[in-house]
N, C-alpha and C positions, 0 to 999 in steps of 0.2 A: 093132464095130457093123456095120461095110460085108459080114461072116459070116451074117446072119440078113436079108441083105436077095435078092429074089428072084434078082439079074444084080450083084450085089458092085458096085452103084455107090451112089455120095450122090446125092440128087436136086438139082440143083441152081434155080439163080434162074429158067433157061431153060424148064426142066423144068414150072414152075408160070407160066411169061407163056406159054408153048406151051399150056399146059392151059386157063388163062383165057382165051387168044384164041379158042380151038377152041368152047366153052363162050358165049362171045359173040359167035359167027358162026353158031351150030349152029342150021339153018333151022327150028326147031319151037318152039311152046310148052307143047310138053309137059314140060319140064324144070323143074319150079319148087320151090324150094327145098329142090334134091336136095343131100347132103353128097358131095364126092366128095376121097377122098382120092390124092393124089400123093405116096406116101412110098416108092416101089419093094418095096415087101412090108415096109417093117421098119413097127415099131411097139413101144410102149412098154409093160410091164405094168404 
């Protein structure tokens, strides 16, 4: 799996409280009910 991901890492718990914090300090409201994904390039078919 860790082969098909952009930088051969797992994303980890960090990875996604780092993302949410950023996301709910981010000074705009233009961001609203955007998808954003944190999976380091891997993904599922």
């Amino acid at each position: 799996m860790l082969g098909e991901t952009v930088d051969k890492e797992f994303t980890t718990v960090e990875d996604v409280a780092h993302t949410a914090l950023f996301l709910a300090t981010f000074p705009s409201n233009a961001l609203t009910g955007q998808s954003i994904v944190v999976s380091h390039g891997w993904r599922m078919d």
